[in-house]
MARVO-598321 format. One record per residue (C-alpha): x, y, z. Coordinates in Angstrom, 3 decimals. Example, Ala and Ser with C-alpha at 12.3 -4.5 7.8 and 13.67 -1.06 7.14 Angstrom:
<recs>
[rec [12.300,-4.500,7.800]],
[rec [13.670,-1.060,7.140]],
</recs>
This chain:
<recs>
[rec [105.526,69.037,125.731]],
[rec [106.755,71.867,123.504]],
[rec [104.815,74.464,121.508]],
[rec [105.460,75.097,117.887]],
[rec [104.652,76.412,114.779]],
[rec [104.296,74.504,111.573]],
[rec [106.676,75.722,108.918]],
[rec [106.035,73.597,106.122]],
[rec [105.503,69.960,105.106]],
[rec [103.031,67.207,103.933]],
[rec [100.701,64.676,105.905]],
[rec [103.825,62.455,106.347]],
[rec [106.532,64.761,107.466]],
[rec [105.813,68.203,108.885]],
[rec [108.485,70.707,109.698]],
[rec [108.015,72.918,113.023]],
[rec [109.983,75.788,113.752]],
[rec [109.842,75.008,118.590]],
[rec [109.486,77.904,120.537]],
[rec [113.107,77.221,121.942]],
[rec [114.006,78.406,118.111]],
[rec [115.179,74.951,116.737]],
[rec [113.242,73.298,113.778]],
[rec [112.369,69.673,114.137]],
[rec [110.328,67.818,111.521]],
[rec [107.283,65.719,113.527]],
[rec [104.670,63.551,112.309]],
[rec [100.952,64.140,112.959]],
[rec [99.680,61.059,115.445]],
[rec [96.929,59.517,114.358]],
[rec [94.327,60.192,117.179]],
[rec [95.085,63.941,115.853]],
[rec [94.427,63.276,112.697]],
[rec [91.098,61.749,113.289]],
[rec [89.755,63.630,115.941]],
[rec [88.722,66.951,113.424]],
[rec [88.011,67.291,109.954]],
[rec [90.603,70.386,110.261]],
[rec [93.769,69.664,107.974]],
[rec [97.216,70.922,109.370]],
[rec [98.453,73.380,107.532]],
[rec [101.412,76.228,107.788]],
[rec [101.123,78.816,110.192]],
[rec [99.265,76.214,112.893]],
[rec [100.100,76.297,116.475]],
[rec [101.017,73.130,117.834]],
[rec [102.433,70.761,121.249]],
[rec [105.190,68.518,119.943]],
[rec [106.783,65.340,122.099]],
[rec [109.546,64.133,121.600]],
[rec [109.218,60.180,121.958]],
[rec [112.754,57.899,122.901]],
[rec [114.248,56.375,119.791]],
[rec [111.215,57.558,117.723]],
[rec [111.217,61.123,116.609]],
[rec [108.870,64.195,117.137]],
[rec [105.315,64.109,116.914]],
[rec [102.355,66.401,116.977]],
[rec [100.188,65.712,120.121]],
[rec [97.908,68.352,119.471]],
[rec [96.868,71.109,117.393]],
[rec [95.979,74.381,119.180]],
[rec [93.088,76.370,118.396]],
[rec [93.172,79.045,115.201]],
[rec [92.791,82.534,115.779]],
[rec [92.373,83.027,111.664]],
[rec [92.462,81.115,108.496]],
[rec [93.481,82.104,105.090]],
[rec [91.410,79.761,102.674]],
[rec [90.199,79.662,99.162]],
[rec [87.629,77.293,97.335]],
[rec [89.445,74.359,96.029]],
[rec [90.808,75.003,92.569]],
[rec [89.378,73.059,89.350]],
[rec [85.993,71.812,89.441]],
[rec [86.731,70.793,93.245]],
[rec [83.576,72.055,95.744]],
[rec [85.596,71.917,98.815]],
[rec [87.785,74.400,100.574]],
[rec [91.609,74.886,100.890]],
[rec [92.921,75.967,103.394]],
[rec [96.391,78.172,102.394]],
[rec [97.833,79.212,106.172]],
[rec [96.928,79.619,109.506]],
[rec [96.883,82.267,112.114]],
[rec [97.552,84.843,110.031]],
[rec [97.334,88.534,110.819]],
[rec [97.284,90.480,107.653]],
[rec [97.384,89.615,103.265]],
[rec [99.479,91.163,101.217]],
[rec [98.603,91.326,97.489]],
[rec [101.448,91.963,95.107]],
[rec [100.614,92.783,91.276]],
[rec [103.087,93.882,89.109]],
[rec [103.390,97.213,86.961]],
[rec [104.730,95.352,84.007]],
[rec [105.727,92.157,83.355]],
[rec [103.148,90.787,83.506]],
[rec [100.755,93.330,82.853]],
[rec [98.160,93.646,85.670]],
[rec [94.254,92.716,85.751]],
[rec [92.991,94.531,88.219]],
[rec [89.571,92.841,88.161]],
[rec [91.765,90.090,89.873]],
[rec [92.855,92.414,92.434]],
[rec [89.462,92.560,94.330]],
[rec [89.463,88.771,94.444]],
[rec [91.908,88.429,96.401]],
[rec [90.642,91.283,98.879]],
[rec [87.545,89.671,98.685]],
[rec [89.130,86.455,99.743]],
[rec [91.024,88.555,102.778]],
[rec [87.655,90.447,103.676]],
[rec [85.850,87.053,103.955]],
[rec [88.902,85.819,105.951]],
[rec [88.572,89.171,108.330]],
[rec [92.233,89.934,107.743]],
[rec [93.668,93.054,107.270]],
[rec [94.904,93.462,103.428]],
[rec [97.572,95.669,101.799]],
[rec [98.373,96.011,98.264]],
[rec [101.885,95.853,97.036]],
[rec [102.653,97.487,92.829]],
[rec [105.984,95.878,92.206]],
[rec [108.368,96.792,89.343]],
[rec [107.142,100.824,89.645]],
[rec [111.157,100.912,87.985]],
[rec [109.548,100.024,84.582]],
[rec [106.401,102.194,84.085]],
[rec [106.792,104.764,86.943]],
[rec [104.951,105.739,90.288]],
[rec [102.244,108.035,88.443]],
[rec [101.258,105.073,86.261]],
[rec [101.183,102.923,89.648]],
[rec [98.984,105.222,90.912]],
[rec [96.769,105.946,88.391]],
[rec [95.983,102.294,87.820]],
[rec [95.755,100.981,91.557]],
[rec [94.870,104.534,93.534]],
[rec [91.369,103.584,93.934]],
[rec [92.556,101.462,96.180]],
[rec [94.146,103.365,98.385]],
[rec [90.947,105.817,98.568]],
[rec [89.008,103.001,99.836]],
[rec [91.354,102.171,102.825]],
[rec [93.823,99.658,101.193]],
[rec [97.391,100.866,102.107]],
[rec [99.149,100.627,98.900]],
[rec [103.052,100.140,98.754]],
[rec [104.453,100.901,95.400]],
[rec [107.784,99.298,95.155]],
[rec [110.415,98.070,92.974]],
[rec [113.256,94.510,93.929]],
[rec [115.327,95.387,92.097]],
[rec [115.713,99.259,93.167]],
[rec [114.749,99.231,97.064]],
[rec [112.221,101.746,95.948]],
[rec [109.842,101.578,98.970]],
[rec [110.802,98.452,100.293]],
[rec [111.869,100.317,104.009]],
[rec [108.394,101.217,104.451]],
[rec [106.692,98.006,103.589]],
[rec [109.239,96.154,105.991]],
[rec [108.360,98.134,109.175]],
[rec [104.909,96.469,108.244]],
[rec [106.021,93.294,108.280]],
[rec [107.821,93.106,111.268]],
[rec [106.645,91.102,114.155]],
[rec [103.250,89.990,111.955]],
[rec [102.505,87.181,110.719]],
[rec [101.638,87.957,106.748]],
[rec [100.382,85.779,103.421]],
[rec [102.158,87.297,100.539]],
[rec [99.818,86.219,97.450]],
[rec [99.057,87.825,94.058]],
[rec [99.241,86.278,90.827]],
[rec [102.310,84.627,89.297]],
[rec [105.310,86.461,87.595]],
[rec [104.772,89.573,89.659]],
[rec [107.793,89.465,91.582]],
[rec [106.760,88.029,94.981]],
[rec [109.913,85.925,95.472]],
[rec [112.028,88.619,94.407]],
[rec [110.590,91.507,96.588]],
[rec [110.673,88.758,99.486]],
[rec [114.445,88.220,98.789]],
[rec [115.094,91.917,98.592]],
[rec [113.569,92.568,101.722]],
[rec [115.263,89.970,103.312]],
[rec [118.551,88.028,101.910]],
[rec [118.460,85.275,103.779]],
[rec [115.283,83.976,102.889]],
[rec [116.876,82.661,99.512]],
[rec [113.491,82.494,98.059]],
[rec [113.068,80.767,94.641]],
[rec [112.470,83.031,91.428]],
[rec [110.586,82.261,88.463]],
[rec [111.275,83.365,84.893]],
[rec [108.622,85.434,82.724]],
[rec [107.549,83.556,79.952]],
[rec [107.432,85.505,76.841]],
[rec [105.006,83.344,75.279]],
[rec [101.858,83.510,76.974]],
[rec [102.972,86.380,79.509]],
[rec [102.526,84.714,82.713]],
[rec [104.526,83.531,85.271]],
[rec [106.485,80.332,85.793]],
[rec [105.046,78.845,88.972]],
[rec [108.114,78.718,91.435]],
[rec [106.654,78.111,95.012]],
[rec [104.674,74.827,95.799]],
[rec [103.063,74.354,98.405]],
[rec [103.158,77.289,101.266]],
[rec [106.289,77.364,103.035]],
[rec [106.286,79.844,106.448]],
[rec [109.227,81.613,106.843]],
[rec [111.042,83.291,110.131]],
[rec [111.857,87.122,109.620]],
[rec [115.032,88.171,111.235]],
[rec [113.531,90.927,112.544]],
[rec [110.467,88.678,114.159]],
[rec [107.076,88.119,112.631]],
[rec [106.661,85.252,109.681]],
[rec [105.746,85.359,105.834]],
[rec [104.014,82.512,104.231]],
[rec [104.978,82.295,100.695]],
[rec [102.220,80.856,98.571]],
[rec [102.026,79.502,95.239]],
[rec [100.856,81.665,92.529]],
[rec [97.300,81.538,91.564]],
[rec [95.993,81.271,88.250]],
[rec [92.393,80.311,89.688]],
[rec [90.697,82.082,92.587]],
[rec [88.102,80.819,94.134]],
[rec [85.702,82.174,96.552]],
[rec [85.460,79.594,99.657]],
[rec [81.860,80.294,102.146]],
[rec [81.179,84.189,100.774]],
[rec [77.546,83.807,100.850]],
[rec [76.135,85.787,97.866]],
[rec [73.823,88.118,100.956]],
[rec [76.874,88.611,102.359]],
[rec [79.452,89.573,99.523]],
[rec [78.856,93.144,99.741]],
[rec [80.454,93.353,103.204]],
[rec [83.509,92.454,101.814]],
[rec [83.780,95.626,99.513]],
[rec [84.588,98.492,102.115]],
[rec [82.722,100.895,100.421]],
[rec [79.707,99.003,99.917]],
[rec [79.558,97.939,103.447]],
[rec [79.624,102.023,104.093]],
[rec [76.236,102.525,102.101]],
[rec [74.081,99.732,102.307]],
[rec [72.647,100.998,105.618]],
[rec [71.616,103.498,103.516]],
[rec [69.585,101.529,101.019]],
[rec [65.902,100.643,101.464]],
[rec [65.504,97.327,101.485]],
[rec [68.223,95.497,104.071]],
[rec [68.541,92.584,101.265]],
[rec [69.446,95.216,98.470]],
[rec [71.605,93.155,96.044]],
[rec [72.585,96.532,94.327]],
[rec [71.883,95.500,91.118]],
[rec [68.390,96.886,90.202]],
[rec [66.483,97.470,93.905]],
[rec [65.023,101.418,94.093]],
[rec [66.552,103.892,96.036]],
[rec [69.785,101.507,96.006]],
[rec [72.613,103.536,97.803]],
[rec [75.456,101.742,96.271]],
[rec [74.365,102.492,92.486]],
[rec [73.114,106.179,93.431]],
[rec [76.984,106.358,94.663]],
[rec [78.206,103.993,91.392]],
[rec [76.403,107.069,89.465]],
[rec [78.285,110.114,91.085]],
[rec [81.305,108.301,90.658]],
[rec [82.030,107.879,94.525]],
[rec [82.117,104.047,93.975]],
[rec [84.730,102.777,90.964]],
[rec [83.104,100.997,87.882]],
[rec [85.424,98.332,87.994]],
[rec [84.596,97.434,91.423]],
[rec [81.292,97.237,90.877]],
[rec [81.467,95.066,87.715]],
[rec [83.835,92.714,90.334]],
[rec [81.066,92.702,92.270]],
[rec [78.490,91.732,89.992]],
[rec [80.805,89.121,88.586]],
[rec [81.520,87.435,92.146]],
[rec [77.659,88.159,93.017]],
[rec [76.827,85.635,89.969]],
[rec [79.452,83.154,90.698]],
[rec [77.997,82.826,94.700]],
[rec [74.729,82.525,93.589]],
[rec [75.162,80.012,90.739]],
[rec [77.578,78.120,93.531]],
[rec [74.673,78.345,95.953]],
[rec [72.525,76.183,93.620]],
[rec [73.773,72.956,93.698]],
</recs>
């Protein structure tokens, strides 16, 4: 048998990158696909054989050591699953171009949090505002513990840095579309020849250009999954008790409160709103939080 790690592909045909270096595509056997409600998905370990006259196939499916996963988009209940064993998210929003909502920002690190996985935060196209704007708008960030890499494809402006952080991880590059994912990927690395979407004009958002998540070899080890662009993010198992663990500096304070259920929306002696009234905790978060906190719990009634 050979170990391998799904690249890309669909339930018929699934492309595996062996650990020998050469890429086969292999077809899931049935008494695989049967035996666990788990779908195969990029990023997933797996033992390939090869049979005589009949191809590769996919004996087995090792076990996960993280998921990346969202709530299914639409009016779907069920959970997607976007990659597989990865070790760290990294959310790219543009400067300009389109022009960023940040409110979106902290679903997508609420999304890692749930995940456990390490998130950075990538502000691409700094070359058309400037790094004091990128800062001004995203630096709350960074004061919570988010490393933020402000960068620019089509200048190289930080992209040195954020490669040393890629290399020999495996990493989900997501973020809305338009920002310039594709194009910081293929700055970073050439060779990936990754495809790149236009800007439309007309409603300001981006052309989706990537479907389906593709997992792609760095020359310099390590792998980055490419996802689609998402319009739609939705929260997959983030119980509504448990959604305040995935803001950093919530999780911080709510020791502090005095009730260990504190919702931190209008509980006495709440820690998390005394800090929300100093300042020490951003407004916008906390209106993120609220928002997400309704969504879970009207989720959590049907």
């Amino acid at each position: 048998m050979t170990k391998g790690v799904v690249l890309h592909g669909t339930g018929g045909a699934w492309h595996v990158q062996c650990e020998h270096g050469d890429a086969v595509v292999a077809a899931l056997r049935g008494k695989v696909k049967h035996a666990s409600d788990v779908k195969l998905a990029v990023g997933d370990q797996v033992m390939l054989t090869q049979d005589a006259g009949s191809g590769w196939a996919i004996d087995e499916v090792l076990e996960r050591k993280s998921v990346l996963s969202r709530r299914e988009p639409g009016r779907a209940r069920g959970e997607r699953t976007i990659a597989a064993n990865v070790d760290q998210v990294i959310v790219v929003f543009a400067l300009r171009e389109p022009e960023p909502h940040v409110a979106m920002l902290d679903r997508f690190l609420v999304i890692a949090e749930s995940n456990a996985l390490t998130a950075r935060v990538i502000v691409n196209k700094v070359d058309l505002a400037g790094d004091e704007e990128a800062r001004s708008l995203f630096g709350a960030y960074e004061s919570i513990g988010y490393p933020l890499h402000i960068t620019s494809a089509r200048t190289g402006h930080g992209l040195e840095i954020l490669r040393q952080q890629l290399q020999g991880r495996t990493s989900a590059i997501t973020g809305p579309s338009g920002v310039g994912k594709s194009s910081l990927m293929n700055a970073l690395y050439p060779g990936l020849s990754l495809r790149v979407g236009e800007i439309s004009a007309s409603v300001n958002k981006g052309r989706h250009t990537t479907v389906g998540a593709f997992l792609h070899p760095l020359p310099d080890g390590g792998f980055v999954v490419d996802t689609p662009g998402l319009r739609e993010i939705g929260l997959w198992g983030v119980p509504s008790r448990g959604l305040d663990e995935c803001f950093p500096e919530m999780r911080a304070l709510k020791e502090e409160c005095r009730f260990a259920d504190c919702s931190h929306l209008a509980e006495p002696d709440c820690a998390v709103r005394e800090a929300l009234q100093r300042g020490a905790i951003s407004s916008t978060r906390y209106e993120s939080y609220q928002k997400l906190l309704s969504e879970a719990l009207e989720s959590e009634r049907f």
